[in-house]
N, CA, C and O atoms as CSV, one atom per row, in Angstrom:
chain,resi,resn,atom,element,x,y,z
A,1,UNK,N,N,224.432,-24.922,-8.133
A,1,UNK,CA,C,224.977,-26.117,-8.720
A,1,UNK,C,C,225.591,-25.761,-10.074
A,1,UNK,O,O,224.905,-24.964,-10.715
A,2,UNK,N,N,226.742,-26.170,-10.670
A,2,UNK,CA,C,227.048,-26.087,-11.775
A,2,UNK,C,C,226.756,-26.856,-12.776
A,2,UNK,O,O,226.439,-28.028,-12.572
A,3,UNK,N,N,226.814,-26.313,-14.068
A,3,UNK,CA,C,226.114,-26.741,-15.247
A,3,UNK,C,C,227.257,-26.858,-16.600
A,3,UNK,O,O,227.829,-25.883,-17.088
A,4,UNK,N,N,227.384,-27.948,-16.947
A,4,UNK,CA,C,228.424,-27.773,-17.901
A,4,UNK,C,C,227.701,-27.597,-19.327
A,4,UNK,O,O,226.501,-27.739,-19.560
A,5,UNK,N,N,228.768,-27.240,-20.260
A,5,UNK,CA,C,228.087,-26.752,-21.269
A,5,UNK,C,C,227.545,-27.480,-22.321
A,5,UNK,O,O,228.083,-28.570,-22.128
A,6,UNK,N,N,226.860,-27.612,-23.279
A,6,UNK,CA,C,226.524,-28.526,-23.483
A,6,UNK,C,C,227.242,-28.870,-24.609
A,6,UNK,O,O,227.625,-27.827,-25.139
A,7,UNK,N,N,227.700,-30.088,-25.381
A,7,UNK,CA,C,228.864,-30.656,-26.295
A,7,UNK,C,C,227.786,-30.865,-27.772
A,7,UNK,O,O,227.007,-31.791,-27.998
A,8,UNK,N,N,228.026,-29.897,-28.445
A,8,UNK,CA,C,227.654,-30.081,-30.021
A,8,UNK,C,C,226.945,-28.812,-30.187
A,8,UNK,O,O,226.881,-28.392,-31.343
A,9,UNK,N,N,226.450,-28.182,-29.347
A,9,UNK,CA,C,225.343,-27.102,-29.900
A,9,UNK,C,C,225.782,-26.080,-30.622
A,9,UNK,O,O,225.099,-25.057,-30.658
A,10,UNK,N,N,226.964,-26.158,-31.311
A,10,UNK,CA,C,227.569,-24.911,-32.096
A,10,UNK,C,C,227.638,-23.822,-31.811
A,10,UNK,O,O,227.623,-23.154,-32.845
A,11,UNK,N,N,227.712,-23.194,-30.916
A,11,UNK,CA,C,227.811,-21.910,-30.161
A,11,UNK,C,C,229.294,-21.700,-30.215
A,11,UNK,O,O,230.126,-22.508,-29.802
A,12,UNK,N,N,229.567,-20.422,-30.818
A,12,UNK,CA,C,230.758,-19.692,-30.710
A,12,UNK,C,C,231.094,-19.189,-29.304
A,12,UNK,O,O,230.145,-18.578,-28.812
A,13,UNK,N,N,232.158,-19.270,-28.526
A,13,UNK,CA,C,232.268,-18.276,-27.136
A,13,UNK,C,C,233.427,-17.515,-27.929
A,13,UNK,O,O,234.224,-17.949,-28.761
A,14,UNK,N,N,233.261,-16.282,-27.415
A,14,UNK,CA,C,234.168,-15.095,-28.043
A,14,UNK,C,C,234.832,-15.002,-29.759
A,14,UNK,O,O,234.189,-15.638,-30.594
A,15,UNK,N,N,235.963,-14.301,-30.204
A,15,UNK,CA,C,235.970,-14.057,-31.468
A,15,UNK,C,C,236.156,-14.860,-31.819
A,15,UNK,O,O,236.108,-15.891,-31.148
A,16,UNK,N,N,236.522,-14.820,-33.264
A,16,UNK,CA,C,237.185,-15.986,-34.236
A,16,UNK,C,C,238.141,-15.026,-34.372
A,16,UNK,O,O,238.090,-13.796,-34.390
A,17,UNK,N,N,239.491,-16.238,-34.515
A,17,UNK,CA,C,241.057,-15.914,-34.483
A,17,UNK,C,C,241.303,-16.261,-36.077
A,17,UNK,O,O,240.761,-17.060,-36.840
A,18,UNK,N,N,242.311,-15.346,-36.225
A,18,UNK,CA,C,243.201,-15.525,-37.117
A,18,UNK,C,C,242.519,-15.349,-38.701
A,18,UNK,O,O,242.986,-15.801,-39.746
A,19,UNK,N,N,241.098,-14.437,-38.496
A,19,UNK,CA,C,240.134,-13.564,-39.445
A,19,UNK,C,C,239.879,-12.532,-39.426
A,19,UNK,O,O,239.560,-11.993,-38.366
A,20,UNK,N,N,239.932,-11.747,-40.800
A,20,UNK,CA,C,239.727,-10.984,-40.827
A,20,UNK,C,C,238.290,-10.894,-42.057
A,20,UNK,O,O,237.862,-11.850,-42.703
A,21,UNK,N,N,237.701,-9.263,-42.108
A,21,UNK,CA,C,236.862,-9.345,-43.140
A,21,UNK,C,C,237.364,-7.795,-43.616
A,21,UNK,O,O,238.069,-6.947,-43.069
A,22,UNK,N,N,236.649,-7.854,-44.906
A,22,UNK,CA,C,237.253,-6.401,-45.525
A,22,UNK,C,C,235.854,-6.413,-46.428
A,22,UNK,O,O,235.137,-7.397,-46.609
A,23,UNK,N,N,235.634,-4.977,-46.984
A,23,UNK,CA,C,234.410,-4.953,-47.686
A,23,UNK,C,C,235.039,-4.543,-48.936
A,23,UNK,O,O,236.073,-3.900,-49.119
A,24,UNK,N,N,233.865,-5.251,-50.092
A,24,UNK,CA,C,234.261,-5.383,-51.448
A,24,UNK,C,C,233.246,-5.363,-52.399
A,24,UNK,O,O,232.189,-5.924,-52.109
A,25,UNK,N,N,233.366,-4.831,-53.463
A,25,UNK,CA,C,232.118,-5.040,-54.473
A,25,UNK,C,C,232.250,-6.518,-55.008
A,25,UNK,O,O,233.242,-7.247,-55.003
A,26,UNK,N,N,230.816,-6.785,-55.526
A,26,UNK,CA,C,230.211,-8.125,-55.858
A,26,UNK,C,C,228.899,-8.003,-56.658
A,26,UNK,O,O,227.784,-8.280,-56.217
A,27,UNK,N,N,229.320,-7.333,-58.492
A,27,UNK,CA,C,228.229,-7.242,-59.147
A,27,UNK,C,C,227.455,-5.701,-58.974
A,27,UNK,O,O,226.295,-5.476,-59.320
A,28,UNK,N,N,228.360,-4.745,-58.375
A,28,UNK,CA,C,228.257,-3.681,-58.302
A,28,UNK,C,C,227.890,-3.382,-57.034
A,28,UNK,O,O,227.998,-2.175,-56.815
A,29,UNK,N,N,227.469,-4.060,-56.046
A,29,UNK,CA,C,226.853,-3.724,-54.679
A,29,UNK,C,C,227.938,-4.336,-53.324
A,29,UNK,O,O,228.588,-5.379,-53.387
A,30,UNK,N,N,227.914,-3.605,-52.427
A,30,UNK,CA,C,229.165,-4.269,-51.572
A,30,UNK,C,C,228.484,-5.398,-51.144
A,30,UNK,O,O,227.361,-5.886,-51.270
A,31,UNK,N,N,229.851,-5.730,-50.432
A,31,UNK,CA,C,229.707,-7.356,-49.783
A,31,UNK,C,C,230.678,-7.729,-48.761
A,31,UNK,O,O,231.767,-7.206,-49.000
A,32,UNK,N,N,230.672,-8.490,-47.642
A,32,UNK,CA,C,231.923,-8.489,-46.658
A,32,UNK,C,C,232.230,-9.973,-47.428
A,32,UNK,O,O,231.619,-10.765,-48.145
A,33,UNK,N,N,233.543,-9.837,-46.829
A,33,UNK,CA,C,234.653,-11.131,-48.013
A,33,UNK,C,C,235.436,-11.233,-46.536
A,33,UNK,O,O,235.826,-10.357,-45.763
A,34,UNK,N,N,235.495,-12.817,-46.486
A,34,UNK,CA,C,236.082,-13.189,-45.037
A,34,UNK,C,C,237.615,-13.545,-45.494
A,34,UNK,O,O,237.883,-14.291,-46.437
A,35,UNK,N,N,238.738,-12.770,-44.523
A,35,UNK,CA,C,240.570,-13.512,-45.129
A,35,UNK,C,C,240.777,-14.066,-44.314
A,35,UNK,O,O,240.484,-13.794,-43.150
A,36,UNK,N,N,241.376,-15.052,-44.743
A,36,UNK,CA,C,243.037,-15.781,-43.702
A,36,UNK,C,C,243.909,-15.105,-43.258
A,36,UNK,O,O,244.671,-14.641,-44.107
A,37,UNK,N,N,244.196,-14.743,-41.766
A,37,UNK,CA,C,245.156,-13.703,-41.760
A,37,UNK,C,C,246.674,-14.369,-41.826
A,37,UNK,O,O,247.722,-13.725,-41.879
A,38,UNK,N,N,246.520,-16.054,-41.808
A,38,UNK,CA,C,248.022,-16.547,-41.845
A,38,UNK,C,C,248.097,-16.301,-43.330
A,38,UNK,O,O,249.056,-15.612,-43.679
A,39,UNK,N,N,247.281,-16.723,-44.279
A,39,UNK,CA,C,247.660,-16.835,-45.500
A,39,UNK,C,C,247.366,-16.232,-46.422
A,39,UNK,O,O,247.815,-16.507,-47.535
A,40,UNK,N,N,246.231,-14.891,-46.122
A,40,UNK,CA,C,246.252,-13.765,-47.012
A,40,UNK,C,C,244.860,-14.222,-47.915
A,40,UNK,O,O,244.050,-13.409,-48.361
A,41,UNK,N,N,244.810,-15.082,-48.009
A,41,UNK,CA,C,243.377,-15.754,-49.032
A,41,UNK,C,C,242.414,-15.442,-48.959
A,41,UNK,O,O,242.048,-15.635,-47.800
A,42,UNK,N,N,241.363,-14.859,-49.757
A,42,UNK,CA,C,239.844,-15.399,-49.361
A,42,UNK,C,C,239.084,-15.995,-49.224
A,42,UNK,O,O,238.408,-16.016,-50.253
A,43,UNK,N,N,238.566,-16.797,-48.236
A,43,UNK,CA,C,237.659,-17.234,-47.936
A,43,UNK,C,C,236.299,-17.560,-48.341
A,43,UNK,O,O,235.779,-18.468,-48.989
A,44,UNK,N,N,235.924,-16.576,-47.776
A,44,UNK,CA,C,234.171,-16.415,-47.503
A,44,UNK,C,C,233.519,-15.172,-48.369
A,44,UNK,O,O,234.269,-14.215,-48.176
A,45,UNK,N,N,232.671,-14.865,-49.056
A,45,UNK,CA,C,231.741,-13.743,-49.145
A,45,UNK,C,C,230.345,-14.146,-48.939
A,45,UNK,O,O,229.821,-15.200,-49.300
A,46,UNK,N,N,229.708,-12.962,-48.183
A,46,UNK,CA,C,228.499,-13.091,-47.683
A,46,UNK,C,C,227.846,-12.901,-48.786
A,46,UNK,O,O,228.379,-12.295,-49.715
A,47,UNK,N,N,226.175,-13.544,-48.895
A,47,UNK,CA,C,225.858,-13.432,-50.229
A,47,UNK,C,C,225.049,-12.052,-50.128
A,47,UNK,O,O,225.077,-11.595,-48.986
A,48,UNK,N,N,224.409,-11.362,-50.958
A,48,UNK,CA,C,223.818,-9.862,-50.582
A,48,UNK,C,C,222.181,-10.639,-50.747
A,48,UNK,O,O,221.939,-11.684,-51.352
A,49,UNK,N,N,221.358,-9.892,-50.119
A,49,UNK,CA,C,219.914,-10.206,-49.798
A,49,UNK,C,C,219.123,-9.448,-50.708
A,49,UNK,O,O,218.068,-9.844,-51.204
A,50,UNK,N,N,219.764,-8.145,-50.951
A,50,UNK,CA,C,218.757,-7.820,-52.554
A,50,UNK,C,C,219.732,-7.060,-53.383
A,50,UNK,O,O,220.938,-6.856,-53.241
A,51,UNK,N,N,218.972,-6.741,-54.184
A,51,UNK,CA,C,219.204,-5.718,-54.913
A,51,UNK,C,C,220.029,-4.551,-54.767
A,51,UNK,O,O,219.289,-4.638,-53.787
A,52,UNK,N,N,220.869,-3.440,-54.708
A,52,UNK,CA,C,221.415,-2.178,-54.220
A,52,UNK,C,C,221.304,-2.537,-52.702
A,52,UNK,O,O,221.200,-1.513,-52.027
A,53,UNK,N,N,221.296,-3.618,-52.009
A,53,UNK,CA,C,221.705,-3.499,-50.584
A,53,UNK,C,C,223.040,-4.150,-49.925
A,53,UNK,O,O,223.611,-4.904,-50.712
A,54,UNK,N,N,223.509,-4.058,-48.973
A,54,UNK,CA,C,224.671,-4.228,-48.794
A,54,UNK,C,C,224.447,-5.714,-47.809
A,54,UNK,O,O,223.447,-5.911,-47.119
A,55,UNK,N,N,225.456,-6.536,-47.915
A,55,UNK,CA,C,225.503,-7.840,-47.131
A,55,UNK,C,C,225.815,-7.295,-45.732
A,55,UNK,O,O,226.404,-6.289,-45.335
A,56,UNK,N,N,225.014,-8.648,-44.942
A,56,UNK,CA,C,225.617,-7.875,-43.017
A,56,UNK,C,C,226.735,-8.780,-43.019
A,56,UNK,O,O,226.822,-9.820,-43.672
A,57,UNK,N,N,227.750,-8.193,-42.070
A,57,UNK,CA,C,229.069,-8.584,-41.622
A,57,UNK,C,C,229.151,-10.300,-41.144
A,57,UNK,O,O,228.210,-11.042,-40.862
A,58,UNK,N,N,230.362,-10.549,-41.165
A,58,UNK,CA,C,230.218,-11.868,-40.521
A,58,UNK,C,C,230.386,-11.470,-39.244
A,58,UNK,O,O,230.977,-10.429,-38.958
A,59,UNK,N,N,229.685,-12.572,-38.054
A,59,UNK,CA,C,229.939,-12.688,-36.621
A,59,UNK,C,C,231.095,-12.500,-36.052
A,59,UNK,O,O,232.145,-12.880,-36.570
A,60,UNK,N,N,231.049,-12.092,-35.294
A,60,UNK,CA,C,232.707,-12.258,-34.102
A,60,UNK,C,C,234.117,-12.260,-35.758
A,60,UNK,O,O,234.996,-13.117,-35.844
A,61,UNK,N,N,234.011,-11.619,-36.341
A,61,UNK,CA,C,235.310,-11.674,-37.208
A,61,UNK,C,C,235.671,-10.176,-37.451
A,61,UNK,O,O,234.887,-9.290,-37.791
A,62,UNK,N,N,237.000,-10.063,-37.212
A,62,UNK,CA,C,237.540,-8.641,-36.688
A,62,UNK,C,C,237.279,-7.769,-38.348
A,62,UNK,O,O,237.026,-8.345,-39.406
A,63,UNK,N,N,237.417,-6.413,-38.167
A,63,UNK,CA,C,237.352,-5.891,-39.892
A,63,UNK,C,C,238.429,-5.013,-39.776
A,63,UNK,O,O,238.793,-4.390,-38.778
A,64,UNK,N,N,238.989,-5.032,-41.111
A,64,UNK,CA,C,240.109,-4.731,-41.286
A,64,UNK,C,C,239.769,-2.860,-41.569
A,64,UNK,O,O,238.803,-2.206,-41.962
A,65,UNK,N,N,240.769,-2.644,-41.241
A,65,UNK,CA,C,240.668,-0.895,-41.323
A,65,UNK,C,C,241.429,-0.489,-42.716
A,65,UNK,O,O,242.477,-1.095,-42.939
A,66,UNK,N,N,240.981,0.510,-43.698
A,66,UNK,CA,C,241.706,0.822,-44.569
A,66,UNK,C,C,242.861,1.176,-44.223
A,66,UNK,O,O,243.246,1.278,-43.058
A,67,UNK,N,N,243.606,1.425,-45.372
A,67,UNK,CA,C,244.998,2.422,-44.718
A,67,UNK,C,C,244.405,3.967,-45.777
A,67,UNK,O,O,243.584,4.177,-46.670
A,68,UNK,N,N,245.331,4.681,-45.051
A,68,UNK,CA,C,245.217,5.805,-44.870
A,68,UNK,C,C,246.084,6.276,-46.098
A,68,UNK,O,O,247.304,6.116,-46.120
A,69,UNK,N,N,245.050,7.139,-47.586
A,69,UNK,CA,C,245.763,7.723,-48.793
A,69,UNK,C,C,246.274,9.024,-49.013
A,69,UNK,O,O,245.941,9.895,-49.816
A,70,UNK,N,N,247.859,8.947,-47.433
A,70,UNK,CA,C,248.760,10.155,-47.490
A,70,UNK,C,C,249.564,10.061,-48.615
A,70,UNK,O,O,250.384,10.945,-48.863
């Protein structure tokens, strides 16, 4: 029998579009910082959990790759 899904439970299905994340310092310790890829902005930064440790990534949001210092 089929089961439809259920309407409100906040569940993501697959990525989030049109985000990116890039990693950045924040008070000397990194941090992921969520962009707009239409509009270049930042968003989001994850907050860090201690001390000298690094924030975890956001969910389903693609990460941007450095470029390359030829």
């Amino acid at each position: 029998m089929a089961v439809n899904k259920p309407v409100g439970d906040n569940a993501r299905k697959g990525a989030v579009k049109r985000r990116s994340q890039v990693k950045t310092k924040l008070g000397g310790a990194s941090a992921w910082t969520k962009r707009s890829k239409s509009s270049g902005k930042l968003m989001a930064a994850k907050k860090l959990v201690a001390k000298k440790t690094s924030a975890k990534k956001f969910k389903g949001v693609r990460t941007e790759k450095r470029a390359s210092k030829r």
